[in-house]
C-alpha positions in Angstrom: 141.3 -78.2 112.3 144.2 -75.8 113.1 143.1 -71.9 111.5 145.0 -69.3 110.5 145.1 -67.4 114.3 146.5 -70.6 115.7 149.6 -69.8 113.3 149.8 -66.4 114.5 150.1 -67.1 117.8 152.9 -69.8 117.2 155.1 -66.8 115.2 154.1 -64.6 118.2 155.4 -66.8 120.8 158.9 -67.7 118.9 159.1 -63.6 119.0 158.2 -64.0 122.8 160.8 -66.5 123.3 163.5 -64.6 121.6 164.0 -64.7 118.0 163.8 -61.4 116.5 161.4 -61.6 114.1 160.0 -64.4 111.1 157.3 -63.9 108.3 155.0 -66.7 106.4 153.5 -66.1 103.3 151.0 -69.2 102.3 149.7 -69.2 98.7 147.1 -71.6 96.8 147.1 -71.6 92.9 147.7 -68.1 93.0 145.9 -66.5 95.9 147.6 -65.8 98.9 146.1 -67.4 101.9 148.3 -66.1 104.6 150.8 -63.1 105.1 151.9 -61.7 108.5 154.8 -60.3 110.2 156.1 -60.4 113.8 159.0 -59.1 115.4 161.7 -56.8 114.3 163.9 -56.7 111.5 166.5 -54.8 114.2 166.0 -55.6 117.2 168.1 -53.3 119.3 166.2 -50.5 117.7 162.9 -51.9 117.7 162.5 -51.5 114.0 159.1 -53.9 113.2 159.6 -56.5 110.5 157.8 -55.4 107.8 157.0 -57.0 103.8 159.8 -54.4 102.6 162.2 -56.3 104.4 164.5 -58.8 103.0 166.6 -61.5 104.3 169.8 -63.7 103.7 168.8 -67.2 102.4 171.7 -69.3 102.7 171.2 -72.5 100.9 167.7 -72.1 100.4 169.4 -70.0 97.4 169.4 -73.8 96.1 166.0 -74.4 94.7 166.4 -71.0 92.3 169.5 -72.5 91.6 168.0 -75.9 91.0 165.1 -74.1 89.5 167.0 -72.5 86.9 169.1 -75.4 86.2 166.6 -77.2 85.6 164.7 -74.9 83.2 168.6 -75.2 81.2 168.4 -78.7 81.3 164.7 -79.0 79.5 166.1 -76.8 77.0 168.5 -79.2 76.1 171.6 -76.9 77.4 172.7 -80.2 78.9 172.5 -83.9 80.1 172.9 -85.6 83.6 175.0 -88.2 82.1 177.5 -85.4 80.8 180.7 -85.8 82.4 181.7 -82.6 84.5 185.1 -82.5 83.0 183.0 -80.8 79.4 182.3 -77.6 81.3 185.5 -77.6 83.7 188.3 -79.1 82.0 191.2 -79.2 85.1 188.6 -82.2 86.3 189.3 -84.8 84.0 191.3 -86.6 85.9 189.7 -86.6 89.3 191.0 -88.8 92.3 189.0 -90.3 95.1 190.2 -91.3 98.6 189.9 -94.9 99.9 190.8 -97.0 103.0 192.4 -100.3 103.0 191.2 -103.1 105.2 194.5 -102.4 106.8 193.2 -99.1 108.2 195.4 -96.7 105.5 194.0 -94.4 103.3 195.1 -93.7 99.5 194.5 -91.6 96.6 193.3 -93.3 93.6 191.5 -92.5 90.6 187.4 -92.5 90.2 186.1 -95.5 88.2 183.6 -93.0 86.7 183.5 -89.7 86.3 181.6 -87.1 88.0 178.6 -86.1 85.8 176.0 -83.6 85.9 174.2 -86.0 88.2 176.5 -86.3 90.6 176.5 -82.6 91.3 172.7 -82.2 90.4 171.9 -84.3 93.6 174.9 -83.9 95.8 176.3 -87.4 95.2 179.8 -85.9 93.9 181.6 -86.1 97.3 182.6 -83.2 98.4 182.1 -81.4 101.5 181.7 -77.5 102.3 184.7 -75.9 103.6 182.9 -75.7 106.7 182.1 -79.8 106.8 178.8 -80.9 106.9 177.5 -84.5 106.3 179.2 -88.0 107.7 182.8 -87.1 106.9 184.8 -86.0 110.2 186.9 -83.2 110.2 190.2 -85.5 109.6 189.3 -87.3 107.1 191.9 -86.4 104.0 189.1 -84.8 101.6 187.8 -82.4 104.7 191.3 -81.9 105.2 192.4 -80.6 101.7 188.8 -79.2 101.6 190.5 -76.7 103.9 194.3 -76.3 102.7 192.5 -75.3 99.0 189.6 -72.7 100.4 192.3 -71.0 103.1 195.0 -70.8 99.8 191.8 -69.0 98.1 190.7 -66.9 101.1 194.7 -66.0 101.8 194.9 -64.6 97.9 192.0 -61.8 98.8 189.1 -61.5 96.4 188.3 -65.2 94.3 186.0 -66.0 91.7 183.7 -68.9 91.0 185.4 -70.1 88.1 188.9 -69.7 90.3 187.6 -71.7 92.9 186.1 -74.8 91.0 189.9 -74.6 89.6 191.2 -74.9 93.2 189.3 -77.4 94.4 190.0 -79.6 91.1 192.6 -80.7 92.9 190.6 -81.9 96.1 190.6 -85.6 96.0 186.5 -86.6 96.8 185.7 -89.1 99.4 183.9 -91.3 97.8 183.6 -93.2 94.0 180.7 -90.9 92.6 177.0 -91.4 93.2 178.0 -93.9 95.8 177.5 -91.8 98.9 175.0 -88.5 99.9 177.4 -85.8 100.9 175.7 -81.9 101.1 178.2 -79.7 100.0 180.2 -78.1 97.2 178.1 -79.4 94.3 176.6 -76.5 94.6 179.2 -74.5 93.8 179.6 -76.9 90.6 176.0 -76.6 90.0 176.8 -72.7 89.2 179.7 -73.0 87.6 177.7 -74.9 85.3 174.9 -72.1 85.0 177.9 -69.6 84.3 179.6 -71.7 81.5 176.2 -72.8 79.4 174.9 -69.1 80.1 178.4 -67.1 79.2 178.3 -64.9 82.2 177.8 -64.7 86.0 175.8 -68.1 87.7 173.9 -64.7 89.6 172.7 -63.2 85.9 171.7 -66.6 84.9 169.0 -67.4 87.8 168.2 -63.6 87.3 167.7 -63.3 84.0 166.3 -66.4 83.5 164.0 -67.0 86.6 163.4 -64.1 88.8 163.0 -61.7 85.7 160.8 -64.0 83.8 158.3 -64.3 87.5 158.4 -60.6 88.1 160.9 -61.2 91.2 161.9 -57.7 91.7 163.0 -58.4 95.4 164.9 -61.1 94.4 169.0 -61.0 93.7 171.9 -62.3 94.6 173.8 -59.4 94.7 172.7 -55.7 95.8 171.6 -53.2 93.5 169.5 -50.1 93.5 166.3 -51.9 94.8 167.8 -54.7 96.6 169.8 -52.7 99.3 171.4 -53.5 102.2 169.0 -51.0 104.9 165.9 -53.7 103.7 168.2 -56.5 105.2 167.3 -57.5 108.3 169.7 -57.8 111.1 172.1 -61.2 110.7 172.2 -62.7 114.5 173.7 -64.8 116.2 173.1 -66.8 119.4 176.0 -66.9 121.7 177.3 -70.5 122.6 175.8 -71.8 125.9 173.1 -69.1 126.1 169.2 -69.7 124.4 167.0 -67.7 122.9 165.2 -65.2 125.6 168.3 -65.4 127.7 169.9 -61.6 128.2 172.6 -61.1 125.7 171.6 -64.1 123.5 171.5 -62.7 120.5 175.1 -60.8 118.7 174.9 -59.6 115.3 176.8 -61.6 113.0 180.2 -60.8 112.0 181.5 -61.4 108.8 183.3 -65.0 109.5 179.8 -65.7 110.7 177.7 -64.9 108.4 175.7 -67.5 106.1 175.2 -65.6 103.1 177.6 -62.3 102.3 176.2 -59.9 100.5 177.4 -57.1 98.1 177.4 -56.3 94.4 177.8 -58.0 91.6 181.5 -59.1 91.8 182.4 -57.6 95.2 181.9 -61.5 96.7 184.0 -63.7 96.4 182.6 -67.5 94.7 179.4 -67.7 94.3 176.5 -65.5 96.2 173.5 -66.3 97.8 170.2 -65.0 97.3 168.2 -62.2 98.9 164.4 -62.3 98.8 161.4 -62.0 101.1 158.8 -64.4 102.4 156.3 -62.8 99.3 158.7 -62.2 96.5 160.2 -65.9 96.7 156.3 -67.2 97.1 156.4 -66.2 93.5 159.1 -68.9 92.8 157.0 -71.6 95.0 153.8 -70.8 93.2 155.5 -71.5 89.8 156.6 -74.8 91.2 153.6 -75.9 92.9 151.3 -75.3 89.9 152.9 -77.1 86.8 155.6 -74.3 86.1 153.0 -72.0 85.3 152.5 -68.0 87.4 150.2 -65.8 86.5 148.9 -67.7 83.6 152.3 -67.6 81.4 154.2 -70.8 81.7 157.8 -70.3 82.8 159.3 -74.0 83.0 157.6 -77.7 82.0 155.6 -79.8 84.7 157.0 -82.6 83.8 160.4 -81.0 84.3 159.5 -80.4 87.7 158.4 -83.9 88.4 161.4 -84.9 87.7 163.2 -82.4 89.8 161.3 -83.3 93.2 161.8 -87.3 92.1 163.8 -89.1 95.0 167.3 -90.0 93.1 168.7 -91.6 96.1 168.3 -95.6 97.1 166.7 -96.3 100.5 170.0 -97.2 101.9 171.4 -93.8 101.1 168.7 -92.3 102.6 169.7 -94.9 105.8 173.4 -93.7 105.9 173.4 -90.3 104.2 169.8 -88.4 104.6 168.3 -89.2 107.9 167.9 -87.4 110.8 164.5 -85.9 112.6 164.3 -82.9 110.6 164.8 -84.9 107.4 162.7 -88.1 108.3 160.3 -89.0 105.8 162.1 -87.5 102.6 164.4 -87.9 99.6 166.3 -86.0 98.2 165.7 -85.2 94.1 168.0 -82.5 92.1 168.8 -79.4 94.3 165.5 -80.3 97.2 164.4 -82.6 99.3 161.0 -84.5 98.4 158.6 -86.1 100.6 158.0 -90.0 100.4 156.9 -91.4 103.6 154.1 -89.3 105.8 154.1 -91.7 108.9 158.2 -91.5 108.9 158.1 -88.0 108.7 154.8 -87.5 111.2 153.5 -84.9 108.2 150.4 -83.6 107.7 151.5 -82.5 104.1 151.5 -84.6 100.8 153.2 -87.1 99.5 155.7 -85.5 96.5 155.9 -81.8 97.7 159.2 -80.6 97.9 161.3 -77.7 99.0 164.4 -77.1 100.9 165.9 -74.9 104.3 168.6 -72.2 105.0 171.1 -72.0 107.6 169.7 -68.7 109.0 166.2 -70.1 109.4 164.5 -70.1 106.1 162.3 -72.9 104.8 159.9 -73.7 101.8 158.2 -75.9 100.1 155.7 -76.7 97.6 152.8 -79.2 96.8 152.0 -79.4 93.5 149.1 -82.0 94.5 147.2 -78.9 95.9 149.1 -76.1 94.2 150.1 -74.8 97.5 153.4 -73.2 99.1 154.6 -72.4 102.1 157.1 -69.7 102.7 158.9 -68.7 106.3 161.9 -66.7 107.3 164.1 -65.8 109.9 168.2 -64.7 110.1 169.2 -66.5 113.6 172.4 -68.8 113.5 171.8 -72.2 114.5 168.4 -71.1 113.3 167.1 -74.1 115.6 165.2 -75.4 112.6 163.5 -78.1 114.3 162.2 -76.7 116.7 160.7 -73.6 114.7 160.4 -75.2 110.9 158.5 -78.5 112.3 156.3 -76.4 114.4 155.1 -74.3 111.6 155.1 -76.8 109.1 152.5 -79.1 111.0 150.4 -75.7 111.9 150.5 -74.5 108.5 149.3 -77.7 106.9 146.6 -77.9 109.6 145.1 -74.7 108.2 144.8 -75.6 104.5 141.5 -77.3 103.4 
């Protein structure tokens, strides 16, 4: 049986090889098993990473997203069958790409429209500006993807709502809920927070999640207790160089950073969340233990069920959702869930669920056990495999 040093020394010797600093926070049905720090928070200062510090979570901003869409949903705020077009009006009439056995490409008009679904478990079609998923970079919807987002970024400042209105006009790449694309549902999935709640998507998960679990280092914008000196330091590793190697590590500029941060209204779109390791352990608990945190119940456990339940057909899963970091799981609304332990070689249960950001943060939880598991870094490519895999099958090895 792995133990609990055996985890230290793993987070000591991804500091040894180079990454700044990470922190864990493991938690069963409301005790905390495991907390630790290692490394810095700055590195070129030697400032130790401490619990006071917070850090950038890039799309693991999804499951409080998710999380709080989901609490809308059981409320009966909406359905998934609702059409998107009731909360954003300009996409009524939305066009799809599709290629001819002649090789050319037209834009026609969906057969369906995209519903609540569709952006609930990122079957919608639409990329990220930055393309990710199995569309290249020339396909026509990457390509006007781009013209829309650089229009937006050439006009200065841009809200949410502006830029669901710009990308109205995107044609998708595929006929809805026929493909697994990771991308701008997202952004859809708070537009849809911010027109059912009457204000920002960012007040929304606030007020309705991270106020109700006592998340007081948890925002998506700074404010007088969530300031930018408890950030740690945003790196990046230079191209051709690895971690450990001299001069690795830059901080990241602006046009490289995952998640920008700022005040309420000072980013553009929508913004990402900043937490710690212990503060978004709170959210994890909640999950992991039938929606209920320190004895007051914040959402249904049958609603979360439902949320970590694969929506995606083994052949999506095929084309769309497999790869060696992802092997073994589905995808439900806003996470991916685990369905096969031998595919995935993990040491975990069947049905826990969770999901990763692009600067190196990762959770999940396993509502079989009422456990979670909460780790962070801010290091871009956060080499997730490598570090996430490793402290996954550790972690798991330690619980009883």
């Amino acid at each position: 049986m792995s133990e609990f040093k055996h985890l230290d020394e793993l987070f000591q010797k991804f500091v040894d090889d180079g990454l700044p600093g990470c922190s864990c926070v493991i938690a069963k049905k409301g005790e905390i098993l495991y907390e630790n720090y290692f490394g810095y928070s700055d590195i070129e200062n030697k400032v130790p990473l401490t619990e006071n510090n917070l850090f950038r979570q890039a799309s693991l901003t999804k499951i409080a997203m998710y999380t709080t869409a989901m609490m809308l949903y059981e409320q009966g705020k909406f359905l998934m069958t609702d059409p998107i077009y009731e909360y954003f009006p300009e996409w009524k009439n939305t066009m799809k790409t599709i290629t001819l056995p002649n090789g050319k490409v037209e834009v026609v008009p969906v057969e369906h429209p995209i519903t609540v679904k569709n952006i609930m478990n990122m079957t919608c079609g639409l990329p990220y500006q930055m393309i990710m998923g199995n569309i290249p970079v020339a396909h026509p919807t990457s390509r006007a993807m781009a013209r829309a987002m650089k229009d937006l970024q050439d006009s200065g400042h841009y809200t949410l709502r502006e830029q669901i209105k710009a990308i109205s006009t995107v044609p998708i790449a595929f006929e809805p809920g026929t493909r697994w694309l990771y991308g701008f549902a997202s952004e859809l999935t708070a537009g849809l927070l911010e027109v059912i709640g009457g204000k920002a998507a960012e007040l929304v998960i606030k007020e309705n999640l991270f106020d109700a679990l006592g998340m007081d280092d948890s925002a998506n914008f700074l404010n007088d207790r969530i300031t930018e000196d408890r950030l740690v330091k945003g790196y990046y590793l230079v191209r051709g160089k690895k971690l450990g190697d001299e001069g690795a590590l830059e901080i990241s500029p602006p046009d490289r950073e995952a998640s920008m941060v700022g005040k309420l209204g000072e980013v553009s779109g929508f913004q990402r969340v900043i937490t710690n390791s212990k503060d978004y352990t709170k959210l994890m608990q909640m999950l992991a233990n039938g929606g209920v945190y320190n004895g007051e119940r914040i959402m249904g456990r049958k609603t979360i069920d439902l949320m970590r339940t694969n929506t995606i057909s083994d052949k999506l899963i095929k084309e769309d959702f497999s790869n060696t970091y992802l092997a073994g799981y589905g995808y439900g609304y806003g996470v991916r869930t685990l369905m096969d332990k031998y595919v995935g070689h993990h040491n975990g249960s069947l049905g826990q669920f969770g999901w990763t950001g692009g600067s190196g943060t990762w959770a999940e939880a396993d509502p079989s056990e009422g456990t979670s598991i909460v780790y962070m870094h801010n290091v871009q490519p956060n080499h997730e495999e490598y570090h996430h895999i490793r402290m996954r099958d550790v972690a798991y090895g330690c619980l009883e």
